[in-house]
C-alpha positions as CSV (number, residue, x, y, z in Angstrom):
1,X,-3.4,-18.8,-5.7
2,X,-1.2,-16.9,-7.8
3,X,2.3,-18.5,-8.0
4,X,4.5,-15.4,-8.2
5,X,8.2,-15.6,-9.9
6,X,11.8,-16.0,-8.8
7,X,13.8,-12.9,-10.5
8,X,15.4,-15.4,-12.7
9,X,12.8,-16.3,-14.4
10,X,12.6,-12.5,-15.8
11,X,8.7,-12.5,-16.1
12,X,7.1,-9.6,-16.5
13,X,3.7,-8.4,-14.5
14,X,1.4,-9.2,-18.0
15,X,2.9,-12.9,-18.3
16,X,2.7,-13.9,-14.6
17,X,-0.2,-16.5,-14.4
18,X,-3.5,-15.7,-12.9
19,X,-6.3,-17.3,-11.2
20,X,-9.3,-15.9,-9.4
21,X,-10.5,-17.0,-5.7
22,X,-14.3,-18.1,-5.2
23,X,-16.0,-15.1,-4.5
24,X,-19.1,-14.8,-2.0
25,X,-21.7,-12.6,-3.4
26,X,-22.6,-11.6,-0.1
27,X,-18.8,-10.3,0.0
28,X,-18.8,-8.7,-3.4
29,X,-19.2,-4.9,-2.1
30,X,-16.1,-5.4,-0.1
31,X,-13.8,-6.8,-2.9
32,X,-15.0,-4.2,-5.1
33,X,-13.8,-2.0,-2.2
34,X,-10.6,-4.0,-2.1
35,X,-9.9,-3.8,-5.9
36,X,-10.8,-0.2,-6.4
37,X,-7.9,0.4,-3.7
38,X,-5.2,-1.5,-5.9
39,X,-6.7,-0.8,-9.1
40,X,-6.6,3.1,-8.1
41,X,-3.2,3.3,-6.5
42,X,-1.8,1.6,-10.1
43,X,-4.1,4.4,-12.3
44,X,-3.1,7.2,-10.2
45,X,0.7,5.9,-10.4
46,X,-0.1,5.7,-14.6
47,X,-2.0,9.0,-14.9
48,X,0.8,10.8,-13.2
49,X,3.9,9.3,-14.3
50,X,3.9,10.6,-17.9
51,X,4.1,14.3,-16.0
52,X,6.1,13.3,-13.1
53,X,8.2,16.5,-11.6
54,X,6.4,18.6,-14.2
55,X,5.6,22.4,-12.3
56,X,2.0,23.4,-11.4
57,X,2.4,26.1,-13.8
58,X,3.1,23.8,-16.4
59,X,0.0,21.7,-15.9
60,X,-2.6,24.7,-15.7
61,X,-1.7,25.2,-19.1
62,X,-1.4,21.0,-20.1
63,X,-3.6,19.8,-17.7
64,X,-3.5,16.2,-17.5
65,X,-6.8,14.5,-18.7
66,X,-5.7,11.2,-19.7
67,X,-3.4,8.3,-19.5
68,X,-0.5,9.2,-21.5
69,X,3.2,8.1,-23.1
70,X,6.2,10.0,-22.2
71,X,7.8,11.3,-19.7
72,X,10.7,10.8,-18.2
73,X,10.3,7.2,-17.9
74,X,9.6,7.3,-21.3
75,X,6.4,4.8,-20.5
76,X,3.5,4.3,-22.6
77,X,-0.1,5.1,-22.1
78,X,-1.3,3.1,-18.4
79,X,2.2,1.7,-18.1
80,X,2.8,2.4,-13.8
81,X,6.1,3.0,-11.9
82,X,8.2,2.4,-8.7
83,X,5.0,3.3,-6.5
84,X,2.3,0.0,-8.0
85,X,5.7,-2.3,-8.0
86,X,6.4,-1.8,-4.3
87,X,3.0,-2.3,-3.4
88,X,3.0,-5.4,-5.7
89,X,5.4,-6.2,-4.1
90,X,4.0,-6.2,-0.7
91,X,0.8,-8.0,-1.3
92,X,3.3,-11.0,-3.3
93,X,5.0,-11.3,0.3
94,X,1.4,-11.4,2.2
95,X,0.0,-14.0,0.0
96,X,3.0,-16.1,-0.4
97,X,3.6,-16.2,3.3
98,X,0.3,-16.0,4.2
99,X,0.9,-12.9,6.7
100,X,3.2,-10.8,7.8
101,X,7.3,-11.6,7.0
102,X,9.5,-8.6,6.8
103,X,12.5,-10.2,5.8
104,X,10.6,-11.4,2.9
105,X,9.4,-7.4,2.2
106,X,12.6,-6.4,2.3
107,X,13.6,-9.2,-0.4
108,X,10.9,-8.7,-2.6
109,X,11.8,-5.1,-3.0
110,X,15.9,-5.7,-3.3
111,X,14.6,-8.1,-6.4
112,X,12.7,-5.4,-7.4
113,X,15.5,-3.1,-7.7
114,X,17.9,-4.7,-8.9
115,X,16.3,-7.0,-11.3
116,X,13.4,-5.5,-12.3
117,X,11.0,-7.9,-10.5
118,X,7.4,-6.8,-11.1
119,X,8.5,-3.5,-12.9
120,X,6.4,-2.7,-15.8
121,X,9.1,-2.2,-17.8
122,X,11.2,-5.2,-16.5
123,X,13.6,-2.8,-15.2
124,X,13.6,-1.0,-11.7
125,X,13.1,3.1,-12.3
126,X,12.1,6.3,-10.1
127,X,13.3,4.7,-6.6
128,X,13.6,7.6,-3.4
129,X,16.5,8.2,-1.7
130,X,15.4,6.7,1.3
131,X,13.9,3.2,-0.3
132,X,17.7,3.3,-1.8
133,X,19.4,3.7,1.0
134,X,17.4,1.1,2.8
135,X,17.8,-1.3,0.2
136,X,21.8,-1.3,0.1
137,X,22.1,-1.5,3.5
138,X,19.4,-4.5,3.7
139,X,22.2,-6.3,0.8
140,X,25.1,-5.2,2.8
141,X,23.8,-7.4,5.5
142,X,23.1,-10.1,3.3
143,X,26.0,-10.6,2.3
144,X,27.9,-10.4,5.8
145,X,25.2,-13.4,6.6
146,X,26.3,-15.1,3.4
147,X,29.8,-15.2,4.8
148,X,29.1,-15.9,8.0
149,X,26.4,-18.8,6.7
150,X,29.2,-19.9,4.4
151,X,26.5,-19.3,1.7
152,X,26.7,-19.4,-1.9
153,X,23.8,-18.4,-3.7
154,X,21.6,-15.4,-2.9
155,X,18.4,-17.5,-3.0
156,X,19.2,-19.0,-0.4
157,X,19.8,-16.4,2.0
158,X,16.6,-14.5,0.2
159,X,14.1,-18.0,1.3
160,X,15.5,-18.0,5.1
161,X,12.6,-18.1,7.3
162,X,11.1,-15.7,9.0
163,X,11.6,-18.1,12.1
164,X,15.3,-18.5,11.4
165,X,16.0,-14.5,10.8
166,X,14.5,-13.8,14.3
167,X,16.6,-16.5,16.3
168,X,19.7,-14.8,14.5
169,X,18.5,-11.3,15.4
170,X,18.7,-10.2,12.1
171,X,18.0,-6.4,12.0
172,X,15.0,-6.0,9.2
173,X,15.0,-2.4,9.6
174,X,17.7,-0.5,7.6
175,X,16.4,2.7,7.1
176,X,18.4,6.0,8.3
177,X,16.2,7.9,10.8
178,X,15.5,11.0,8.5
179,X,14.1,9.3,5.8
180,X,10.6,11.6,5.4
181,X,9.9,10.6,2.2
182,X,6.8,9.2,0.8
183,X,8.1,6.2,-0.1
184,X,6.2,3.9,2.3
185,X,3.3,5.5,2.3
186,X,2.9,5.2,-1.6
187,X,3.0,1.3,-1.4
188,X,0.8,0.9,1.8
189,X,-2.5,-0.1,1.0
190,X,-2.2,-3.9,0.6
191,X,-1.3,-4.2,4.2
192,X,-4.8,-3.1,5.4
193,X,-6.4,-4.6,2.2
194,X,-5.1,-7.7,3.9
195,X,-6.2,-7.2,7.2
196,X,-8.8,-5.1,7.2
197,X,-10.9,-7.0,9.9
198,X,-8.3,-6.5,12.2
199,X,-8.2,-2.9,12.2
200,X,-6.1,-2.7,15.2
201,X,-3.3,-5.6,14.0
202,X,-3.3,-3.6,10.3
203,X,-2.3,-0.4,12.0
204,X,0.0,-1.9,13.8
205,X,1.9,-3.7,10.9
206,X,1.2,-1.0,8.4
207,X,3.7,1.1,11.3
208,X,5.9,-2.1,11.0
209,X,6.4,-2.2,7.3
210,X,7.2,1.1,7.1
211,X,9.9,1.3,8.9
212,X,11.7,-1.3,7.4
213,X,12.6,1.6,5.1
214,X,11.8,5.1,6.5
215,X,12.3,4.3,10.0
216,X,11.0,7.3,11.7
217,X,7.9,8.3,13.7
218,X,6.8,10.3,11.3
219,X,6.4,7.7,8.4
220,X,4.9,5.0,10.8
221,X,2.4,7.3,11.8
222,X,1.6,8.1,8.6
223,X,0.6,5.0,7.4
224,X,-0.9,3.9,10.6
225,X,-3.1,6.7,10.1
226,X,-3.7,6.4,5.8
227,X,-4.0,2.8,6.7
228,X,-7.1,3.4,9.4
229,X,-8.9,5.9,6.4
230,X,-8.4,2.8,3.9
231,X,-9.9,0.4,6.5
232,X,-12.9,2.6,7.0
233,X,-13.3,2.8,4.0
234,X,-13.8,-0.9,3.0
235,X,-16.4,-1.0,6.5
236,X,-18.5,1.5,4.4
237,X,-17.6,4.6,6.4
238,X,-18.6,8.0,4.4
239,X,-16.2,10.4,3.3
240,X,-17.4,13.2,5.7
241,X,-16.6,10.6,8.5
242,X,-13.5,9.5,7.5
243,X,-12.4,12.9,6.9
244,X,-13.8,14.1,10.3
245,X,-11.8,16.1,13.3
246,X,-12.9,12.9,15.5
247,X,-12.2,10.4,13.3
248,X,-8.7,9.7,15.8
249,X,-11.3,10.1,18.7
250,X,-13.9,7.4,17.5
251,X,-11.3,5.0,16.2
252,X,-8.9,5.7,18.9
253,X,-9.0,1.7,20.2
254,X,-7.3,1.2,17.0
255,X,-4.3,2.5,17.2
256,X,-3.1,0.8,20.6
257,X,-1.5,3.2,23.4
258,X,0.7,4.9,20.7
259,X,-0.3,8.1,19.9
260,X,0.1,9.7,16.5
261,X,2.6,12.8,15.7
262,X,1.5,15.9,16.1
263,X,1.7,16.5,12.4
264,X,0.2,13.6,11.4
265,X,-2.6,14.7,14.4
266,X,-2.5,18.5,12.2
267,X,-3.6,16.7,9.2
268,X,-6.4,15.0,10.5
269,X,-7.7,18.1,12.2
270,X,-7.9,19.2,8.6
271,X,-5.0,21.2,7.6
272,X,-5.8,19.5,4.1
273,X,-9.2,21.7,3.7
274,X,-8.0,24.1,1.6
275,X,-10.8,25.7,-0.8
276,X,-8.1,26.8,-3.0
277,X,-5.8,23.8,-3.2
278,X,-2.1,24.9,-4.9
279,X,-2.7,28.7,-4.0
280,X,-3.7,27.7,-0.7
281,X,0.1,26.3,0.0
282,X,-1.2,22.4,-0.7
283,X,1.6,21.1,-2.6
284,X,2.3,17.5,-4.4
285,X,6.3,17.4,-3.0
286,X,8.0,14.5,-2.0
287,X,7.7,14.5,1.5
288,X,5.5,12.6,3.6
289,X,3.8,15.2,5.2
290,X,3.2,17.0,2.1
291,X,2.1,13.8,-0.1
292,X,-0.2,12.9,2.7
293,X,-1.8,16.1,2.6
294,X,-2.3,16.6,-1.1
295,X,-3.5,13.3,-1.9
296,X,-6.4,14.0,1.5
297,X,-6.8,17.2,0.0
298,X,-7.8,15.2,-3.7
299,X,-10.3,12.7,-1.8
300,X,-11.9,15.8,-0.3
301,X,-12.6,18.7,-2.7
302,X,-13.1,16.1,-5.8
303,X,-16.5,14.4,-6.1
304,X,-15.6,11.1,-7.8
305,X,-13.0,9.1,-8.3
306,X,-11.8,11.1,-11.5
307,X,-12.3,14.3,-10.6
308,X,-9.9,13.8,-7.5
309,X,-7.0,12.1,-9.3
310,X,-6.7,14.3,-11.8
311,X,-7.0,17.5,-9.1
312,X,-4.1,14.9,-7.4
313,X,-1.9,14.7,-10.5
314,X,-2.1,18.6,-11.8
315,X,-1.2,20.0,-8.4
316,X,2.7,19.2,-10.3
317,X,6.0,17.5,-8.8
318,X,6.1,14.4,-7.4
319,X,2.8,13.7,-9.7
320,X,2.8,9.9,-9.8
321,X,3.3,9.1,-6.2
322,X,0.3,12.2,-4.8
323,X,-2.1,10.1,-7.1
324,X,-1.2,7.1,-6.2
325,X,-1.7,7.7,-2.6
326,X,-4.9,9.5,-3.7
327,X,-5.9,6.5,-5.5
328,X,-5.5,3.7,-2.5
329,X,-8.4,5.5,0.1
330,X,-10.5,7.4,-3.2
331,X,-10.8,3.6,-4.7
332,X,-11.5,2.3,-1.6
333,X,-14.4,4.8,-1.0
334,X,-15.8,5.2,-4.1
335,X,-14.9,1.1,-5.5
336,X,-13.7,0.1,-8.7
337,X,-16.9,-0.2,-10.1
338,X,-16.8,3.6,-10.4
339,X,-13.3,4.2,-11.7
340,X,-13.8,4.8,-15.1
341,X,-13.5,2.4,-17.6
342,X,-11.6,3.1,-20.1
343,X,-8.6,3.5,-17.6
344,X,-9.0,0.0,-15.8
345,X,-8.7,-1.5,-19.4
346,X,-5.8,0.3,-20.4
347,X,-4.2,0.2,-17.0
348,X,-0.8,-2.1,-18.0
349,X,-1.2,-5.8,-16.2
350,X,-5.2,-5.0,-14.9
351,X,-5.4,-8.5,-15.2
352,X,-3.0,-9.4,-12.4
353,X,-3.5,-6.6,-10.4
354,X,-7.2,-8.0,-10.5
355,X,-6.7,-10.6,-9.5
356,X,-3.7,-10.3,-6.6
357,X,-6.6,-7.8,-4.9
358,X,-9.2,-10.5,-4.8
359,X,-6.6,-12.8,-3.3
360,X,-6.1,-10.0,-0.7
361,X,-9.4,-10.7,0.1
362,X,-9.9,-14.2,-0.1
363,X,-6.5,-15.0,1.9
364,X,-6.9,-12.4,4.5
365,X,-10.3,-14.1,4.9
366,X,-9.0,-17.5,5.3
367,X,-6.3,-16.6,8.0
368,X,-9.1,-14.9,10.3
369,X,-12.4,-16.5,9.6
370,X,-14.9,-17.1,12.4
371,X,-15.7,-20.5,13.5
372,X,-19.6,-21.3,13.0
373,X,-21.7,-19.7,15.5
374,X,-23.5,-23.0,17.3
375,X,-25.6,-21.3,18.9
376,X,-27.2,-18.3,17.4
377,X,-29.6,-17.4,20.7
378,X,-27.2,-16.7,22.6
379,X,-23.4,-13.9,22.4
380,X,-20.0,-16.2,22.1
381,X,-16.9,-15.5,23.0
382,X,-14.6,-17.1,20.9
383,X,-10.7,-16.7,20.1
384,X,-9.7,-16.5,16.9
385,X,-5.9,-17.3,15.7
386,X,-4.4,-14.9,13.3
387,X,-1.5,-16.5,12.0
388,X,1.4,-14.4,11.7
389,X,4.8,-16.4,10.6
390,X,7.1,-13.7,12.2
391,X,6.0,-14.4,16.1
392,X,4.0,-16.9,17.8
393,X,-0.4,-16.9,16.8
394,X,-1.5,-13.6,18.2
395,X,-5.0,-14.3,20.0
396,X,-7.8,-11.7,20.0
397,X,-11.3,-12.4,21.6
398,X,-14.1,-11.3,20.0
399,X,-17.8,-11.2,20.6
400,X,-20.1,-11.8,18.8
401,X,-23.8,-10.7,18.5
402,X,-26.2,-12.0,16.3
């Protein structure tokens, strides 16, 4: 396992120590799958952040081809921004936990903004609004629970358990209500990386972790819905059925009783399918609705993995964060194996992020693997425990069919 850093040890991503899980060939297309979602959502981050907030007009005349230094960031060539940190982020708190602990989400960003923590410049840059807003807030109560804890140090209030936060009825959620940025949805993907067999349970948390900083139907919905296209994508599902008008119909047992907005429910009735992308009104903006859009609009006009991200990236604006988004379902779908090489081996920390997706696998595997069949003549019911350290062992009983 990877033994992630305390902020005080002011690591950056390249110098955090790496191991790799055992890998089952029979497995191997699905971590492929699982890697070429992470490993995308960092390239598309890298590819668009030397142009980020750049105008469409600007980029049909210096269209972006290549990783590149610059910007506004001033970054050099596959260096990523805010968008790969907060979804490094994320999958540190699923593997460290081994599940699901929001109070440990909403630490794992605060160290992240404002100490740098898995930055690739050591130094927290490009945050929303909204993620700010959130993030202040979530300190604000800290530090009333410091005083009320009689607490000194920040670590300690940052390792409470999860157990601990709940009996206290500490609120996880400090988001305003209006936050319809793309903020959550940029950083998404290693919640149903991670629990991916359970498509049902990663829907359901992907809604949860969202609204720990965009707190709003909109958002959850979202990246309950991004989240079910990133799962069905790992299962194998082509791109004309998980683009489909019934793709909500088919997979409707997925997404509990809750139904999705009606914009989110426009999007997947293919308001993206726009022959003529920018000139057709499909814009790379900041808001969720738009981001989701551009980045489905990518994944369906482009025909590989490059073509789309850099369609994603020269639509202009919020550059980075479209191809990013693009990058979590595209590298899904098409795997890593066929994002080109020459950007995996320039893409800054590859090694890590590597690695941290395999772990994804491996560890999401351990918490729900299936008991042994004994008997293969015959179906078994079995219940399997998915351990989730914020509430009791959720149950779910499957069947199985040889």
């Amino acid at each position: 396992m990877i033994k992630f850093p305390f902020p005080h040890e002011k690591k950056l991503p390249h110098d955090i120590s790496i191991s790799r899980p055992p890998v089952n060939s029979e497995n191997s297309l699905i971590v492929d799958r699982i890697s070429g979602s992470l490993i995308g959502l960092a390239i598309g981050d890298a590819l668009g952040a030397c142009v980020e907030f750049r105008s469409n007009e600007y980029l049909n005349l210096n269209p972006v081809e290549d990783f590149m230094s610059g910007g506004m960031w001033e970054l050099t060539a596959g260096q990523w921004t805010d968008d790969t940190s907060m979804a490094l982020c994320l999958a540190s708190s699923l593997l460290t936990n081994h599940g699901f602990n929001p109070y440990d989400q909403m630490v794992r960003y605060k160290w992240w903004y404002k100490y740098g923590y898995l930055s690739s410049t050591g130094k927290s840059f490009g945050i929303g609004n909204a993620t700010r807003q959130a993030l202040e807030e979530f300190q604000k109560r800290q530090n009333q629970l410091k005083k009320k804890l009689n607490v000194k140090h920040e670590r300690e209030i940052d390792t409470l358990s999860q157990d601990y936060i709940e009996q206290i009825n500490f609120d996880v959620n400090c988001s305003e209500r209006d936050a319809f940025g793309n903020g959550a949805l940029m950083r998404i993907a290693p919640i149903p990386l991670f629990f991916y067999r359970e498509p049902s349970l990663a829907i359901e948390l992907a809604g949860r972790s969202a609204r720990l900083t965009h707190d709003n139907d909109l958002n959850v919905d979202a990246c309950r819905y991004f989240s079910a296209l990133i799962v069905g994508a790992i299962s194998g599902l082509s791109k004309d059925n998980l683009l489909s008008k019934r793709f909500y119909d088919i997979h409707r047992h997925w997404f509990g009783t809750k139904a999705l907005h009606n914009d989110i429910i426009n999007i997947l009735s293919g308001s993206f399918k726009r022959s003529n992308g920018y000139k057709d009104g499909i814009r790379g903006h900041g808001h969720v609705v738009a981001s989701l859009e551009a980045a489905l609009w990518a994944f369906w006009k482009g025909k590989s993995f490059k073509e789309g991200v850099l369609l994603a990236v020269n639509l202009g604006d919020d550059t980075d964060t479209t191809a990013a988004i693009y990058g979590q379902l595209a590298g899904a779908y098409y795997t890593y194996q066929n994002i080109p090489r020459q950007w995996t081996q320039q893409l800054y920390a590859n090694s890590l992020i590597m690695s941290i997706s395999q772990w994804l696998h491996f560890s999401g595997y351990r918490q729900i693997e299936q008991p042994k069949q004994k008997d293969k003549d015959k179906d078994k019911h079995i219940i399997i425990p998915i351990i989730i350290p914020t509430q009791k062992p959720i149950y779910i009983q499957r069947t199985l069919v040889n």
